[in-house]
N, C-alpha and C positions, 0 to 999 in steps of 0.2 A: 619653815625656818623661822626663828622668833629666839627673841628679841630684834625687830630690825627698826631704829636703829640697834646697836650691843653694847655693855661696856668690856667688851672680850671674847665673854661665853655665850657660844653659840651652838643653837637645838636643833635638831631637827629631824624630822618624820614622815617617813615616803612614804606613810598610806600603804604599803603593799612590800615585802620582802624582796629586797634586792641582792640575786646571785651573781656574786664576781665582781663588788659593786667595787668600784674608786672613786675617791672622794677626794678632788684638789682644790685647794686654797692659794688664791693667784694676785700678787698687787695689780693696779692699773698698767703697769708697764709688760705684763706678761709674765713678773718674774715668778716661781714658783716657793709659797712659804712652807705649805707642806702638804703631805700626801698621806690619805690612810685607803688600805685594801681592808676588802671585810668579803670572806666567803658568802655570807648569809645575814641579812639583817635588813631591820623596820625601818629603823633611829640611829641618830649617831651625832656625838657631841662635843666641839672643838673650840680652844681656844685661839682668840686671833691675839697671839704674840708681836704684833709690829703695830708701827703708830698708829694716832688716829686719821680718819680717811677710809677712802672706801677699796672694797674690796671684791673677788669674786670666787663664786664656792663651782667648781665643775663638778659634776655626777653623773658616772658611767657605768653600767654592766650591762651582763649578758641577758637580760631581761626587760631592760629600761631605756627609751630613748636619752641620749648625752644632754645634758641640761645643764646651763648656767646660769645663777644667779648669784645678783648684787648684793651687800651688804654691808653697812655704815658702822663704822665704828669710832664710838665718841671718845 
């Protein structure tokens, strides 16, 4: 994932095709900013619509252990 810190736009690259994959964006509080499903895919690329502060990106499918990570937006 890269740019980290961002100024918004955020990349990122799973090395390995992810099926079924979900891809959630969450403030510190739990709350949910947004959600993308992707049948099939490497990459995938989002912007962070709310202030600055940090933030966490969730990633899940049928293929991929669930993974959260942090990210700083200036």
């Amino acid at each position: 994932m890269y740019p980290n810190p961002s100024n918004g736009k955020v990349y990122m690259n799973f090395g390995q095709d992810l099926i079924n994959a979900q891809v959630t964006i969450l403030e510190t509080n739990g709350n949910i900013i947004s959600s993308k499903n992707f049948d099939s895919t490497n990459q995938a690329e989002f912007i962070l619509k709310g202030a600055s502060g940090i933030y966490f990106i969730q990633i899940s499918s049928d293929n991929f252990p669930r993974a959260t990570v942090r990210i700083i937006k200036e």
